[in-house]
C-alpha positions as CSV (number, residue, x, y, z in Angstrom):
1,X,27.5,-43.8,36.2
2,X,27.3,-46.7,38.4
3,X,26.9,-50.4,37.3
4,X,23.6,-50.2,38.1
5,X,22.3,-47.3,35.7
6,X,24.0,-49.0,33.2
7,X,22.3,-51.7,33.6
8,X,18.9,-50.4,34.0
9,X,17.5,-50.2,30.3
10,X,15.7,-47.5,29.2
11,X,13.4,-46.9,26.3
12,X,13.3,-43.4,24.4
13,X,10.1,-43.8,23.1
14,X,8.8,-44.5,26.4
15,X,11.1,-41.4,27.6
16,X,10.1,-39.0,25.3
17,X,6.3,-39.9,26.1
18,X,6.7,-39.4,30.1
19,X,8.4,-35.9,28.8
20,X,5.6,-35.0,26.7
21,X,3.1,-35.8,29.5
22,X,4.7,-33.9,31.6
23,X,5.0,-30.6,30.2
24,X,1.4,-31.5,28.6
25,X,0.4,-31.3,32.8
26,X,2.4,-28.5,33.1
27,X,0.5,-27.1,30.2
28,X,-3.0,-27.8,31.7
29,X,-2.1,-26.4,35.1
30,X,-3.0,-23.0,33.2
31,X,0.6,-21.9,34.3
32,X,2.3,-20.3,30.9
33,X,5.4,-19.4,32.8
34,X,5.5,-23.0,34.4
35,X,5.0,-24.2,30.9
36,X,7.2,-22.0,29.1
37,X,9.8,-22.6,31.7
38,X,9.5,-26.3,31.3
39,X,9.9,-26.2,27.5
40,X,12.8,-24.0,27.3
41,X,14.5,-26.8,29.7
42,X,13.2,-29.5,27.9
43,X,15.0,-27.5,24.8
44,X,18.5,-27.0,26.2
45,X,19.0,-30.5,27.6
46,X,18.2,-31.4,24.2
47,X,20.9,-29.0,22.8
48,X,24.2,-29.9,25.5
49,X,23.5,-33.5,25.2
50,X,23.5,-33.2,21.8
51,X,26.6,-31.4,21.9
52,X,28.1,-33.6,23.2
53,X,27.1,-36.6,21.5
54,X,28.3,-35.0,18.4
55,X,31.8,-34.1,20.3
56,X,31.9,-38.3,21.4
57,X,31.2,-38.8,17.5
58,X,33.9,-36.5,16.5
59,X,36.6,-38.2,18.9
60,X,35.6,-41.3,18.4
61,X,36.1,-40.6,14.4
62,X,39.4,-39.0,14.8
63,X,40.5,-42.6,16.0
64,X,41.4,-45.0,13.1
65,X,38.8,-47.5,12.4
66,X,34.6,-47.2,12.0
67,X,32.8,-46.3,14.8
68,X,32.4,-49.9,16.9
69,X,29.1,-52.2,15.9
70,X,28.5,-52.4,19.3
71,X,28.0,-48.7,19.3
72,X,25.8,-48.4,16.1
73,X,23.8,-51.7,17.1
74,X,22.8,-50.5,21.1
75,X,19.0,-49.8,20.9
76,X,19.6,-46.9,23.9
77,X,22.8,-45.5,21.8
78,X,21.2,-45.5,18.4
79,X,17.9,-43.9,19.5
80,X,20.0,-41.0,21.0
81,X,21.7,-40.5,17.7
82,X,19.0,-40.3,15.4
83,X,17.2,-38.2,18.0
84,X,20.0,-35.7,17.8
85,X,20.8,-36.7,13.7
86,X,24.1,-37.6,14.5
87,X,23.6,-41.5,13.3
88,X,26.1,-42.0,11.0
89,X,24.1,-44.6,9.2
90,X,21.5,-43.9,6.5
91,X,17.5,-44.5,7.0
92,X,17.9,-48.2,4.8
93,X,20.8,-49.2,6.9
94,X,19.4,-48.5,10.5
95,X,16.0,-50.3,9.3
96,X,17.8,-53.5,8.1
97,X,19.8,-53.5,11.4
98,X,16.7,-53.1,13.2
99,X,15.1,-55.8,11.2
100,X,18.4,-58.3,12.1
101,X,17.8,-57.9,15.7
102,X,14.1,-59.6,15.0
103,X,15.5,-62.9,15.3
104,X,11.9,-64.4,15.8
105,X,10.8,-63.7,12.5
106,X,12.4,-63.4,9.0
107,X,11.3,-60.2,7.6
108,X,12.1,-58.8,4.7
109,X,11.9,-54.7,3.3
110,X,9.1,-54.5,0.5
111,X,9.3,-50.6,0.7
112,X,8.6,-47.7,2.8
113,X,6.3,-44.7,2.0
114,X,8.6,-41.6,2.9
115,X,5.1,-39.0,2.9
116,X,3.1,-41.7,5.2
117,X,6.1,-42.8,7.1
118,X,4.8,-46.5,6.2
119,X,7.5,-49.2,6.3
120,X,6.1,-52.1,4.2
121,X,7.5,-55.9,5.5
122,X,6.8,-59.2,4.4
123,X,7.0,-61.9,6.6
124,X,8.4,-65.6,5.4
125,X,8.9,-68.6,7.6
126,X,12.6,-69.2,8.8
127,X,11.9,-73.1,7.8
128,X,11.3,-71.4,4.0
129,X,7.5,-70.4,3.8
130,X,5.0,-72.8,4.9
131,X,2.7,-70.2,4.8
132,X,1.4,-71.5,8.9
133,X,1.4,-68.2,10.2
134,X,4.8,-66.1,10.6
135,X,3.6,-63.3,10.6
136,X,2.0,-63.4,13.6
137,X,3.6,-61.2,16.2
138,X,6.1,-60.0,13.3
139,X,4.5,-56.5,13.5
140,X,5.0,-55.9,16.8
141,X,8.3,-57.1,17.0
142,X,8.8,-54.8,14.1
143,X,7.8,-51.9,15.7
144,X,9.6,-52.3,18.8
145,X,13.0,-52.9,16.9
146,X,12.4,-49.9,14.2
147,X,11.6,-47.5,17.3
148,X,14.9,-46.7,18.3
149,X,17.0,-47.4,15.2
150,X,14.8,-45.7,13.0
151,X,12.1,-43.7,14.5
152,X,11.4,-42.1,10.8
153,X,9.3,-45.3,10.6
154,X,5.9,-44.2,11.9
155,X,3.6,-47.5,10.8
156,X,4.3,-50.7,10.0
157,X,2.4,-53.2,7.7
158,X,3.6,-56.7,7.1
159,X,2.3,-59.1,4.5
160,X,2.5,-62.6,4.9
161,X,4.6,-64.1,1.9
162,X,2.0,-66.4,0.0
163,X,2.6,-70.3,0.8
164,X,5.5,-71.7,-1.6
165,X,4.4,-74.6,-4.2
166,X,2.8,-77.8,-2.2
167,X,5.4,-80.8,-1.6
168,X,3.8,-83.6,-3.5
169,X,4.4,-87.0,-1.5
170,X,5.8,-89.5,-3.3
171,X,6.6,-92.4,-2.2
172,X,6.8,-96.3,-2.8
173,X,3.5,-98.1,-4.0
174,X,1.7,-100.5,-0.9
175,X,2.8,-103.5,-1.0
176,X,0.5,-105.5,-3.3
177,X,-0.2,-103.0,-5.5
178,X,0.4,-103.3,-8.9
């Protein structure tokens, strides 16, 4: 792989859509065998590279030591092994590692609906909940994260934490005032 491949980032949710849309084409060309044919590629791909993702996995863990954070926390790398469910981590732990990359925002897991797929946030204000709007964006930024660490995660609401207790101003009495 050159330097530049590397490089080059690439999204599996966008991936998998361009795949879908393709074989969906295929599909409407009213070809079956072109279709059929298309699927059955699409299938075995999916089967030797996850063969040998789970043989990477396997000599990796032979090796003393966890698997490398830098493995576990690449968007690209993590996406690939929950796609094949060879992610050693559970559903909670990918989702809070998502949720740490979302630097923007300080979200926190209320719950998540495993029938709906619903992942339930609530978003408070880094400078400790002002209650000025932090959860604007949050959703989005969300979504992007939770994609490829845990694609399990098919909606996500977020509530804005409700505004903190008001700081009462006190202060020293005009001058005159007494």
């Amino acid at each position: 792989m050159s330097a530049a491949t590397a490089a080059t980032p690439v999204n599996a949710e966008q991936t998998g859509r361009r795949v879908e849309e393709v074989l969906e084409r295929l599909t409407a060309s009213g070809d079956p065998a072109a279709a059929a044919a298309a699927e059955e590629l699409v299938r075995s791909l999916m089967d030797f590279y996850g063969a040998g993702l789970a043989r990477v996995l396997h000599l990796l863990s032979s090796t003393p030591g966890e698997l490398p954070a830098e493995l576990l926390g690449d968007g690209l790398v993590a996406s690939l092994l929950v796609l094949h469910d060879l992610h050693p981590e559970d559903r909670d732990t990918r989702i809070a590692r998502a949720l740490d990359g979302v630097r923007e925002h300080t979200l926190e897991v209320v719950g998540f609906d495993e029938e709906s797929g619903t992942l339930t946030l609530r978003a408070r204000e880094a400078g400790g909940g002002c209650g000025c709007g932090s959860g604007t964006g949050a959703q989005e930024a969300a979504e992007a994260a939770l994609a490829c660490f845990a694609p399990e995660v098919r909606a996500v609401d977020v509530q804005t934490a409700p505004a903190g207790p008001r700081l009462l101003q006190i202060g020293t009495a005009p001058t005159g005032a007494r």
